[in-house]
C-alpha positions as CSV (number, residue, x, y, z in Angstrom):
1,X,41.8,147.4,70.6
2,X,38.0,147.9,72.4
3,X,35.9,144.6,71.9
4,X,33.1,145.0,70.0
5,X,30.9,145.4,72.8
6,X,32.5,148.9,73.2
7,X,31.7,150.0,69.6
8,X,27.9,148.4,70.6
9,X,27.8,151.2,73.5
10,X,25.4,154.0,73.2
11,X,27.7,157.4,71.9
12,X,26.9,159.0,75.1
13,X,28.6,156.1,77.3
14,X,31.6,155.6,75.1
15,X,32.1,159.4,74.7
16,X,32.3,159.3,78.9
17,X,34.3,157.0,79.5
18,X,36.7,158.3,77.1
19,X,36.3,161.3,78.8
20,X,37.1,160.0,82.4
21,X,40.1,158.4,80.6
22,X,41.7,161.3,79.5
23,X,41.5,163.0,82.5
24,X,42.8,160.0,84.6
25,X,45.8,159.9,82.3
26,X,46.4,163.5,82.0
27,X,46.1,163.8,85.8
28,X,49.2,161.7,86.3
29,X,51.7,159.0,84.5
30,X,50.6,155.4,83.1
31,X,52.0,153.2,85.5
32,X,50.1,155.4,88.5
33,X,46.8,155.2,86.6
34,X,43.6,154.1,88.2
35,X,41.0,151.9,86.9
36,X,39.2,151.9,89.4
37,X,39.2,156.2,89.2
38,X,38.1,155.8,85.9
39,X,35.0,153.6,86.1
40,X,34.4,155.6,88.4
41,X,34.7,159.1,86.9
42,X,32.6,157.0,83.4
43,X,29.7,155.7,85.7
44,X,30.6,152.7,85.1
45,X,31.0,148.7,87.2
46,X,34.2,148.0,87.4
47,X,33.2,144.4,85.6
48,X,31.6,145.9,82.3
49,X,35.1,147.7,82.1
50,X,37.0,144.2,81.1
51,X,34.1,143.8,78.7
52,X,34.8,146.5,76.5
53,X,38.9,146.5,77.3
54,X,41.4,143.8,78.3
55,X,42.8,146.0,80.6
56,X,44.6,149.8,81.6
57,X,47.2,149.7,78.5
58,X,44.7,148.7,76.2
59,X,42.6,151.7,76.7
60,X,45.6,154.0,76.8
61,X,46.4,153.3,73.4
62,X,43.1,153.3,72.2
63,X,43.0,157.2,73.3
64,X,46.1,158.3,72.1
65,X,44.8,156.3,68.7
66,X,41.3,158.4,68.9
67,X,44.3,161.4,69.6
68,X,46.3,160.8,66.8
69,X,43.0,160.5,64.3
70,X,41.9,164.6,65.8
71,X,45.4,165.5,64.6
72,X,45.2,164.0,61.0
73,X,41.6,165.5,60.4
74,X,42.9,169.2,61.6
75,X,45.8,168.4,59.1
76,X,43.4,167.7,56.9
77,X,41.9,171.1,57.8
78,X,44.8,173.2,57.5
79,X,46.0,171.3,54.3
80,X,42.3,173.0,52.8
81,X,42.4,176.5,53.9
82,X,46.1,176.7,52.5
83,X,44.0,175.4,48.9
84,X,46.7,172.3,49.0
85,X,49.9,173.8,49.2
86,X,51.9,171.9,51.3
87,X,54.4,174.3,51.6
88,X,51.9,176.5,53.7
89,X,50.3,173.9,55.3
90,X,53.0,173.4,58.5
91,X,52.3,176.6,59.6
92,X,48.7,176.5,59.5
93,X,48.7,173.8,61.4
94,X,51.3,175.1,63.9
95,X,48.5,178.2,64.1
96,X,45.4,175.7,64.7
97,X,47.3,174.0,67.6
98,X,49.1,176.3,69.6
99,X,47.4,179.7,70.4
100,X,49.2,183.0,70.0
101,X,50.3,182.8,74.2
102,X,52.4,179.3,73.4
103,X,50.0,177.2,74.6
104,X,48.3,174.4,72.8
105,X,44.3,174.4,72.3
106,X,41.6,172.9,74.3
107,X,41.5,169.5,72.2
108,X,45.8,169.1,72.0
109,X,46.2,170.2,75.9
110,X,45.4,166.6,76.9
111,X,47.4,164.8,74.6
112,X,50.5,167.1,75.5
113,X,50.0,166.5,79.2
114,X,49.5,162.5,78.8
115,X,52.8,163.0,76.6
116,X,54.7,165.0,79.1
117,X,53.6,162.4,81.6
118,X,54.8,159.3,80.0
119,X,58.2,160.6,78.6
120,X,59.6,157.3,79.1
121,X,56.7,155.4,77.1
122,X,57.4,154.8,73.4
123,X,54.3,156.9,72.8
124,X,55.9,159.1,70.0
125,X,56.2,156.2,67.8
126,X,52.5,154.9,68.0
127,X,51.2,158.3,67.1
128,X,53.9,158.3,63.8
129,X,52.6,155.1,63.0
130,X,50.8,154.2,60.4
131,X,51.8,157.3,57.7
132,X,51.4,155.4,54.8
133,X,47.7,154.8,55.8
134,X,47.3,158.7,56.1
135,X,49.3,160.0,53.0
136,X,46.9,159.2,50.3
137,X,43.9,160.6,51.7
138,X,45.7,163.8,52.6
139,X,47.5,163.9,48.9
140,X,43.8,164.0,47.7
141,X,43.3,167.6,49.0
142,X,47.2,168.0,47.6
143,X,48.0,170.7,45.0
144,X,50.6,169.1,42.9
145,X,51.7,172.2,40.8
146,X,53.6,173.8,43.8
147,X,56.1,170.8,43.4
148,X,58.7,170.4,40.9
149,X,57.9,166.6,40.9
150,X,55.0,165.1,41.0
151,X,55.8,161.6,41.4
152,X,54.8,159.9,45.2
153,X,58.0,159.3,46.4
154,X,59.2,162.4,46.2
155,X,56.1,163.8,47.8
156,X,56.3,161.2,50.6
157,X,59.5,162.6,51.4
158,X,58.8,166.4,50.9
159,X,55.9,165.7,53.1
160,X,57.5,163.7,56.3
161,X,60.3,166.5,55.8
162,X,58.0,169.6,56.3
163,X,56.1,167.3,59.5
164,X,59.0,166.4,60.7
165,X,59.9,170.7,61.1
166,X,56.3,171.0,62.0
167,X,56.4,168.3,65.0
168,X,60.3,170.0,66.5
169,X,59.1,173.5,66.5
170,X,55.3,172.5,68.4
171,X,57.2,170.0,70.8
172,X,59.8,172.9,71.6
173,X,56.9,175.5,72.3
174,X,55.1,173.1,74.0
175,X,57.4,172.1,76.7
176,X,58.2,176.1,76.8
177,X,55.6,178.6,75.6
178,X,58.3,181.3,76.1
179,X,59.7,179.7,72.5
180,X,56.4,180.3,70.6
181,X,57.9,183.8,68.6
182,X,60.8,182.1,67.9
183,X,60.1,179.0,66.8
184,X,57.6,180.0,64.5
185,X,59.5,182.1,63.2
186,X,62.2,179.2,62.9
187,X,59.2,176.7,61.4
188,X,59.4,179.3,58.8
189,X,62.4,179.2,57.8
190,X,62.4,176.0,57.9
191,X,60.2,175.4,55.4
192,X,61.4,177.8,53.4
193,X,64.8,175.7,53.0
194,X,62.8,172.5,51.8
195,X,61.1,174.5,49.6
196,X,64.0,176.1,48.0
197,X,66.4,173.8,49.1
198,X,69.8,174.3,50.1
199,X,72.2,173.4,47.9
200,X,74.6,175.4,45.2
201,X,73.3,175.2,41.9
202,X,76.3,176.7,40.4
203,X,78.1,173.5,41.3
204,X,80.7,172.7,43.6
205,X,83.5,175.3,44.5
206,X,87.1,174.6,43.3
C-alpha cells in the first residue's frame, strides 16, 4: 500500500502519477516496467518515488486496486438503472463496459491491456478479492422480491453465480471482439438458467 505521504499529495500530483503508471504498465509486461519511465512520464524525482511506494510491485497493485474500485462503483451503477434486479444487472454491466464493436470502454481498455500483459501474474485473484467487503453495500441497492429467497447466503451465491457468467462472457469478447454478438447473446442465456434454473421439477425419470 502508498505511505501516507502519497495520500498527503496534492490530487493533481497523485492523479499523474497514477496516470504515467498506467500507461507504463499498459505499454508493456510487469517485469519489463520502468521506474525510472514513470517518474519520468509523473514529473517526478526518482527519490520522492520510494517516499510514497516501496517499490515497482507495490504500485502495480495499488492501480489494479484503484482498478478494481472503478469496476465495483459502475456495478454499482448498472445494479441502479436495472431498479435492483440482479437478474438484469450482468448485462447492464456487460453494456457499460464493452461498446457495441467488442471493444471495452475508455476507463476498462487499460486494465484489459495490463491484464493481457501479465497473463502469467496471479492478477485475477487480487481483483476477486475481497467480495465479502463489496456484497453488502451492493445488496443495499438489491431488490429482494425478484428472489425466491431472501436469506444472504443464498444471495451470495446467486450473486457470484451471475458475475461469474458476467466475468467469462467479457474476458471471451475481450481477447476477441469478433465474439461480442455471440457471447452476449450467450450471457443471456446464461442468466436466464440461474434464474429459472435447470433442473426437473417433475422429479427424476424412471
Amino acid at each position: 500500500m502508498p505511505s501516507s505521504t502519497f495520500f498527503r499529495l496534492p490530487q493533481e500530483k497523485r492523479e499523474r502519477l497514477l496516470c504515467a503508471a498506467t500507461e507504463e504498465f499498459a505499454r508493456t509486461t510487469f517485469a519489463e516496467a520502468s521506474i525510472n519511465r514513470i517518474v519520468q512520464g509523473a514529473h517526478i524525482p526518482r527519490g520522492s518515488f520510494y517516499q510514497y511506494f516501496e517499490g515497482k510491485e507495490d504500485l502495480f497493485f495499488f492501480l489494479l486496486e484503484s482498478m478494481k474500485e472503478s469496476y465495483i462503483q459502475t456495478l454499482e451503477r448498472a445494479l441502479i438503472e436495472v431498479n435492483g434486479d440482479i437478474f438484469e444487472m450482468p448485462l447492464r454491466m456487460f453494456d457499460l463496459l464493452i461498446t457495441a464493436d467488442g471493444e471495452p470502454v475508455p476507463e476498462l481498455a487499460p486494465c484489459v491491456k495490463i491484464l493481457k500483459l501479465n497473463q502469467s501474474m496471479d492478477v485475477h485473484g487480487m481483483l476477486e478479492g475481497n467480495a465479502e467487503l463489496v456484497l453488502p453495500q451492493l445488496f443495499e441497492k438489491l431488490d429482494r422480491s425478484t428472489l425466491c429467497r431472501q436469506d444472504e447466503d443464498f444471495i451470495t451465491n446467486v450473486f457470484h453465480l451471475l458475475i461469474f457468467a458476467l466475468v467469462c462472457s467479457m474476458l471471451e469478447t475481450l481477447w476477441d471482439k469478433n465474439k461480442y454478438a455471440h457471447q452476449r447473446s450467450i450471457l443471456t442465456e446464461r442468466i436466464e438458467i440461474i434464474r429459472n434454473g435447470s433442473g426437473n421439477t417433475g422429479g427424476k425419470k424412471q
